[in-house]
C-alpha positions as CSV (number, residue, x, y, z in Angstrom):
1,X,0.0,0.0,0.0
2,X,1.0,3.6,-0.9
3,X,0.9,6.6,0.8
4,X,-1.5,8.2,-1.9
5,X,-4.0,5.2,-0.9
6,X,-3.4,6.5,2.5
7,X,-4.5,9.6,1.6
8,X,-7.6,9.1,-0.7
9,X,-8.9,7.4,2.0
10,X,-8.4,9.9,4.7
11,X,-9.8,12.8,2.8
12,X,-7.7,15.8,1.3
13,X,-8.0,18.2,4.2
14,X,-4.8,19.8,5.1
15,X,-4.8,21.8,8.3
16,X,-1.9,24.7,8.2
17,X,-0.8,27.7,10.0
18,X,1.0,31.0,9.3
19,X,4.4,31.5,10.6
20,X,3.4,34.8,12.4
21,X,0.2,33.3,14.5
22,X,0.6,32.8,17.9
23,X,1.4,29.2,19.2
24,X,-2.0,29.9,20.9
25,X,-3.5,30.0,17.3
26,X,-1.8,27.1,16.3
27,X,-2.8,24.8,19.6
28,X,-6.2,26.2,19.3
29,X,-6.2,25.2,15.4
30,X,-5.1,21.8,16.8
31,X,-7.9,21.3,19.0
32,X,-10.7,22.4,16.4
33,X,-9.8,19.6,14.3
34,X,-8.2,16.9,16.7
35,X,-5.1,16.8,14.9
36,X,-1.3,16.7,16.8
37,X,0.1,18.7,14.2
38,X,-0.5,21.6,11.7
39,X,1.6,22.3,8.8
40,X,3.6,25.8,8.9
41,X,2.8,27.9,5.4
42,X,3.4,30.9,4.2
43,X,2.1,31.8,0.6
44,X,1.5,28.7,-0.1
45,X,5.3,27.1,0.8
46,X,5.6,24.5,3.4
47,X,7.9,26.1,6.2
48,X,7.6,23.4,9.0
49,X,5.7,21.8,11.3
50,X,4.1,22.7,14.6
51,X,2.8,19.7,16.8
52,X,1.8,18.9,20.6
53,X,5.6,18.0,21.3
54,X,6.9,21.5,20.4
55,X,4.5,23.2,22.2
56,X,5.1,21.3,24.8
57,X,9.0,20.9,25.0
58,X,9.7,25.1,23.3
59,X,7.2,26.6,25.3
60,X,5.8,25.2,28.3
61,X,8.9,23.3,29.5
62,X,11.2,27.0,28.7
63,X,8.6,29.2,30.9
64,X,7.1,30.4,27.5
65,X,3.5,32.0,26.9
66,X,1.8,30.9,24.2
67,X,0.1,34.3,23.3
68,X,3.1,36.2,23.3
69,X,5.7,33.1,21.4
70,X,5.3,33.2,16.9
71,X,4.6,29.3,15.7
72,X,8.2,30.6,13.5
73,X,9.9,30.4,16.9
74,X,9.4,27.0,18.3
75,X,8.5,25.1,14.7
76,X,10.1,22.5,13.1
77,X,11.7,23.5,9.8
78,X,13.9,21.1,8.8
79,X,11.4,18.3,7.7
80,X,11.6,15.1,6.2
81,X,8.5,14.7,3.6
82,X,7.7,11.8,1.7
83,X,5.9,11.4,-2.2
84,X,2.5,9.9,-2.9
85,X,4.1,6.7,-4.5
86,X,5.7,6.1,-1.1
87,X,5.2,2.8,0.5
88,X,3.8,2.5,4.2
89,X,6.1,0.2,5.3
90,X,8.7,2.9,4.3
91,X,6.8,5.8,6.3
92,X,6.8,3.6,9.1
93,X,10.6,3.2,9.1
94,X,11.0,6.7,8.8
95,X,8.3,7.5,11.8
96,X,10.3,4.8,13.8
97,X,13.9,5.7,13.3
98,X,13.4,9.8,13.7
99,X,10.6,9.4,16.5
100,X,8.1,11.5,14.5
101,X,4.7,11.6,14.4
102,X,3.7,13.2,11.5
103,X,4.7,13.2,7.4
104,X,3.8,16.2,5.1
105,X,3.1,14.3,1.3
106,X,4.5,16.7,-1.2
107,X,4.1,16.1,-5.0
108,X,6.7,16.0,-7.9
109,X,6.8,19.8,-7.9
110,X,6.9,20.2,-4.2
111,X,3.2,21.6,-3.6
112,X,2.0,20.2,-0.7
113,X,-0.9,17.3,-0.9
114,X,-1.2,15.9,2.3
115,X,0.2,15.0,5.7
116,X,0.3,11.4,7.1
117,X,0.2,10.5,10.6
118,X,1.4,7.4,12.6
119,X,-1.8,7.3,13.2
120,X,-2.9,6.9,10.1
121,X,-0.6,4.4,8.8
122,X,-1.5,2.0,11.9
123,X,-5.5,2.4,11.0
124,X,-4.5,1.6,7.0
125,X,-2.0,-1.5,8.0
126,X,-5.1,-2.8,10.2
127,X,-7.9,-2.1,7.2
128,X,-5.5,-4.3,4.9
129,X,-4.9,-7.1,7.4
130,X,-8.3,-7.4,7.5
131,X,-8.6,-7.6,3.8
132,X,-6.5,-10.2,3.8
133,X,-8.0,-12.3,6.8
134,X,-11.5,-12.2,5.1
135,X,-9.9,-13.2,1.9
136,X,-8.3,-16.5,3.2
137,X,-11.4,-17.3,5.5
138,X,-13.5,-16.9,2.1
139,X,-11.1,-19.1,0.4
140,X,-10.7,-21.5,3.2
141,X,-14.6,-21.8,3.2
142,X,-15.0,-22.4,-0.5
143,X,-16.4,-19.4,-0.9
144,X,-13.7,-17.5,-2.3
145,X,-14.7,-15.5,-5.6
146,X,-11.3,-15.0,-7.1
């Protein structure tokens, strides 16, 4: 399974953030949509990332405000992204290895599409598992169409 499946499946909303808001914006962005993560944009360019964990390890942990602190200074800006045609097994890796969370999908020109969560690569692993269980009880049974 690819990451664009992934995606078609989740639906194509895309949650983002200026660079100037307050990290109060951003966590109450967060909140409005129960995501852990909103993508940082400006015109249109991906910037970085803002999730739960910066917020709390760059401001509440330092003594910060989140009115007064821009999602610019506690962001993550040096992401890692991945392509539609990206497997999930790969993603996972990557998740894994850097301890992340969260993926922004970018297409061949670098326009943002979409962001992946471990979250959601966990929900589509279990959908296809149970593909695959239903399948071999069918064919076990006799029942099988293919």
């Amino acid at each position: 399974m690819h990451v664009q499946e992934v995606l078609s499946k989740k639906g194509p909303d895309i949650y983002k953030i200026s660079p100037d808001a307050s990290v109060f914006d951003a966590i109450s962005g967060m909140a409005d949509h129960n995501v852990g993560a909103l993508l940082v944009m400006d015109q249109g360019r991906l910037e970085g990332i803002i999730s739960e964990r910066d917020y709390r390890n760059k401001v509440i942990l330092k003594g910060r405000t989140s009115r007064q602190t821009q999602v610019k200074e506690i962001m993550t800006s040096n992401l890692l992204w991945v392509i539609p045609e990206e497997t999930i097994e790969n993603c996972m890796a990557i998740m894994t290895q850097k301890k992340i969370r969260h993926l922004p999908v970018l297409d061949s020109s670098e326009n943002v599409i979409g962001i992946i969560s471990i979250g959601d690569l966990v929900k589509a692993i279990i959908d296809q598992q149970e593909i695959e269980l239903n399948d071999m009880k069918n064919y076990i049974a006799g029942s099988y169409p293919g």
